[in-house]
C-alpha positions, 0 to 999 in steps of 0.5 A, spaced: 493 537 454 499 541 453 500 540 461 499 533 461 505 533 455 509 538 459 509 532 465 510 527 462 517 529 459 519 531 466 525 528 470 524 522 475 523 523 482 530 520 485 533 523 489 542 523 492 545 521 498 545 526 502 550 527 508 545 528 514 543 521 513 549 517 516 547 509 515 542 511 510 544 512 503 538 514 500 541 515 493 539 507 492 532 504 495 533 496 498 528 491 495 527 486 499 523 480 497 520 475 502 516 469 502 511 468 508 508 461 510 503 458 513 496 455 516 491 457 520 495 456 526 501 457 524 507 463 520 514 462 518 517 468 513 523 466 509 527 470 505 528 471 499 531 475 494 535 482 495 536 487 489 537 494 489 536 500 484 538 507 483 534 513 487 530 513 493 522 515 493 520 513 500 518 518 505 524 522 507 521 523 513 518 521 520 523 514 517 524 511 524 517 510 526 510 508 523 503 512 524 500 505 524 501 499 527 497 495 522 498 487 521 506 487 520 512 492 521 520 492 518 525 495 521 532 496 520 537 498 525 544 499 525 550 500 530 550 507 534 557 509 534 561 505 538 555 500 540 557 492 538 549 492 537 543 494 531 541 498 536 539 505 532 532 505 529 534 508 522 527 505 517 520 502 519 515 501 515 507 497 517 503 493 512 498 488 511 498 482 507 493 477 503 497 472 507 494 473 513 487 475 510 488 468 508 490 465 515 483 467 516 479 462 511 477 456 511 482 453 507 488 455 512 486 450 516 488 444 512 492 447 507 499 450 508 500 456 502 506 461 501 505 468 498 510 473 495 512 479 499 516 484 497 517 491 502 522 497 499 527 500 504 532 506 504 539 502 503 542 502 509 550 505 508 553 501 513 551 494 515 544 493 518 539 488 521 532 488 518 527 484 522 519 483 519 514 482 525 507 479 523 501 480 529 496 477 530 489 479 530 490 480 538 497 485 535 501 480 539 508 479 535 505 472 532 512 471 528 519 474 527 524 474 523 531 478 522 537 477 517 542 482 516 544 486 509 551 488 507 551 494 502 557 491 499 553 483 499 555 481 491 549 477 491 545 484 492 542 484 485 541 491 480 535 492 477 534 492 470 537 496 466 531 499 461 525 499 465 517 499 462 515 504 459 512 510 463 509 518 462 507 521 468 501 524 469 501 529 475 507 532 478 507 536 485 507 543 484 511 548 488 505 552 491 504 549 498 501 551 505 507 548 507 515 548 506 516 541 502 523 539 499 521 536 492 523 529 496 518 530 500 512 528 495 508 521 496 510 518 489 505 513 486 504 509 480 498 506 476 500 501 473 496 496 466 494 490 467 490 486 462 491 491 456 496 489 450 500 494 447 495 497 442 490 499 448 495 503 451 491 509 449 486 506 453 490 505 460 493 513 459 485 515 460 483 511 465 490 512 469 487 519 468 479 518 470 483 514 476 487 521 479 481 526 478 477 520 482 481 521 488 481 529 487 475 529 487 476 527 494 477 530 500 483 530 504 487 527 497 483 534 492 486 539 497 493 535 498 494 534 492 500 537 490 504 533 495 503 527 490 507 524 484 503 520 478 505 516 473 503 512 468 507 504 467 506 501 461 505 494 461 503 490 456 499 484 457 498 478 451 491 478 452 486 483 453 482 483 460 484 478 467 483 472 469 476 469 472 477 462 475 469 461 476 468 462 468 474 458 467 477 464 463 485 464 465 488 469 461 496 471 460 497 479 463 503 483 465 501 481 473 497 476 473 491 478 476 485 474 477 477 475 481 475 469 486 481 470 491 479 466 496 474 463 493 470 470 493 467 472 487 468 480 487 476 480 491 480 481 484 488 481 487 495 478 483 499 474 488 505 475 483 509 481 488 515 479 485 513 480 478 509 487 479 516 489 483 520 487 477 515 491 472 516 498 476 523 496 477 527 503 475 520 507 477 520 512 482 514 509 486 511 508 494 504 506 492 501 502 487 494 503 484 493 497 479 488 498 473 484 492 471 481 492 462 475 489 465 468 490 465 467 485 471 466 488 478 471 488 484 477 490 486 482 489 493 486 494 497 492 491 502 495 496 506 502 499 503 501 493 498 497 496 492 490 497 489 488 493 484 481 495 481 476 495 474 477 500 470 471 499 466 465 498 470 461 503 472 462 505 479 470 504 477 471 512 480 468 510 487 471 503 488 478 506 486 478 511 491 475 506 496 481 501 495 486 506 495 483 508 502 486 501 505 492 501 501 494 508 503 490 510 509 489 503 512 483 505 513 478 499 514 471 497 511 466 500 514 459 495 512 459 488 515 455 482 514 456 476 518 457 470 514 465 471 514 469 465 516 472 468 522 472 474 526 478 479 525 476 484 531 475 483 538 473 486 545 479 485 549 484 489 543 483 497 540 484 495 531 490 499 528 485 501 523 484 509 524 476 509 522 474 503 527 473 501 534 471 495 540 472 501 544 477 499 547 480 504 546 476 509 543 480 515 546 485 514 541 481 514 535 475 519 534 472 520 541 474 528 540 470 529 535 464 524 538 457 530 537 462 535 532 463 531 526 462 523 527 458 520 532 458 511 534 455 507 530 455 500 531 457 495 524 464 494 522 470 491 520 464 485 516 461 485 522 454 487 526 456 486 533 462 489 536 465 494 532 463 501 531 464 507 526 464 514 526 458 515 521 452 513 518 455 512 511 462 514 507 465 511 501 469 506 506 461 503 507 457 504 501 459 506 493 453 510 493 456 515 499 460 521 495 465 522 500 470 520 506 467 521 513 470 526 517 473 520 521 476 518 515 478 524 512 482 526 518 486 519 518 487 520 510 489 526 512 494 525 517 498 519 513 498 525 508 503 529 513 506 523 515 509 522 509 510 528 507 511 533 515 517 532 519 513 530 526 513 535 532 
């Protein structure tokens, strides 16, 4: 206990401007919110607010590349030296979206909906282009959009100036296999949803319960040290989330909600702008929402958040699961075949590292086919077409104790992305 005080009274992980940067200003972190739309058939993305806050607790390395495509990708260019054009590649990031999950549901064909967007990018020192690009199931560029961004634009707005009230519960210690900067730390946040401010105490223990779950797990227990955690207070006017099916709506800090989509288990918050604002003057990169509720379910979107239960039973393997997907990208391995649409086909090799059509299959696990993994078909929610490299794993099943060795390799590699300077 005295440790976790000792932690708690640590300082926050911002960083300074350091000179080497050039057109990056990484004593600052850009927040940009957008708003994308749609159909089934059809996207548009609107800008929406620009803001800006103290420190930065993005990667500081590897920052002009991605080590996975996913669904979508930002990227900010400024003009070389003497150049009239953006381009020099400076940031790039990739993600996924409920939106494009939605595009995928029968709604989409008769409904057009819009859904908040928010990405945290270095602030550029210079003038810069940020294009958002969204691909669609065959990774084609399906919509584009590019703006430009002063650093001295008035209209930028600052962030708050008291933020929630926040305790860290684990700090990356110096003992490391690697030379690693302090910067270099991957810095998540676990932030309260459903708990009023009399179950704080509660929330700090499941934050805990939370963080050993994912130690518990290999790569993250022996790479732990290149992590930062801390705890967002944010307290809800009533107790638990929101369950449309019972017709119980509730007043919470990020307005989660079960039935996304009209499935029943899919717990996620549409409400990005508001979480953003709730972590504002927070180091955070990655986001773990915890749920005061009993209910099963919980979702996971790639460089998005997590949003899980705290209260039910398989509360740890279902925690550790989603963090899979908004960290790793890292795709469902069980299937079934009573989803609207299918989201994988066998003219185009998934972004995910843990699947495969086979298209491409020397670019995932065929180097470790008869050492650690194998090929198994069932995948990506479906049975046909999509392989795996185990028979189970937690990205399957809630009873497996573990990650496969295809998985632990990609959590792995993202891992030192965030945290290695390439070769």
């Amino acid at each position: 206990m005295l440790l976790l005080a000792l932690l708690a009274l640590a300082s926050p992980a911002t960083y300074s401007q350091d000179d080497s940067n050039g057109p990056l200003d990484l004593g600052r972190t850009l927040r940009v919110n957008y708003i994308f739309s749609g159909t089934d058939k059809e996207q548009e993305i609107s800008l929406s607010e620009l803001c800006v806050t103290d420190g930065w607790a993005g990667r500081c390395v590897n920052m002009d590349t991605v080590l996975l495509r996913g669904n979508g990708q930002v990227v900010m260019d400024v003009k070389s030296h003497g150049s009239d054009g953006f381009d020099k590649t400076v940031y790039m990031t990739s993600f996924s979206t409920l939106f494009q999950e939605w595009q995928a549901t029968e709604e989409a064909t008769h409904t057009r909906k819009a859904f908040e967007n928010v990405f945290l990018l270095p602030m550029p020192a210079t003038e810069a282009r940020i294009t958002v690009r969204l691909y669609d199931f065959h990774g084609n560029v399906s919509c584009q959009m590019s703006h430009v961004v002063k650093p001295e634009d008035i209209l930028i707005r600052p962030s708050v100036k008291d933020p929630t009230p926040h305790e860290w519960i684990w700090k990356g210690g110096p003992d490391l296999d690697v030379e690693l900067r302090p910067e270099n730390r991957i810095d998540i946040a676990i932030v309260a949803e459903g708990y009023t401010e009399d179950e704080m105490d509660r929330f700090m223990e499941d934050s805990r319960i939370a963080m050993e779950s994912l130690w518990a797990h290999e790569p993250f227990g022996s790479m732990k040290d290149r992590f930062n955690i801390v705890c967002v207070k944010a307290p809800s006017k009533d107790s638990n989330v929101s369950e449309p099916k019972k017709r119980l709506w509730r007043d919470t800090a990020v307005g989660s909600h079960f039935d996304t989509f009209y499935s029943d288990r899919y717990l996620t918050t549409l409400n990005l702008f508001k979480l953003h604002d709730i972590l504002s003057g927070i180091p955070y990169e990655h986001i773990i929402i915890l749920a005061n509720t009993d209910t099963y379910g919980g979702g996971g979107i790639f460089n998005s958040y997590t949003l899980t239960t705290a209260h039910h039973p398989l509360f740890k393997p279902v925690v550790v699961h989603e963090f899979g997907h908004s960290f790793a990208g890292l795709a469902d391995e069980y299937y079934y075949d009573d989803q609207y649409s299918e989201q994988y086909y066998p003219d185009t090799e998934p972004w995910e590292p843990n699947i495969t059509t086979m298209k491409d299959f020397h670019s995932k696990w065929e180097d470790m086919v008869g050492k650690d993994a194998g090929i198994y078909e069932g995948g990506g929610y479906q049975s046909k077409g999509v392989w795996r490299g185990s028979k189970d794993c937690r990205m399957k099943t809630n009873n497996h104790p573990a990650f496969c060795p295809v998985c632990q390799r990609a959590i792995g590699r993202m891992i030192r992305f965030y945290t290695e300077e390439a070769d």
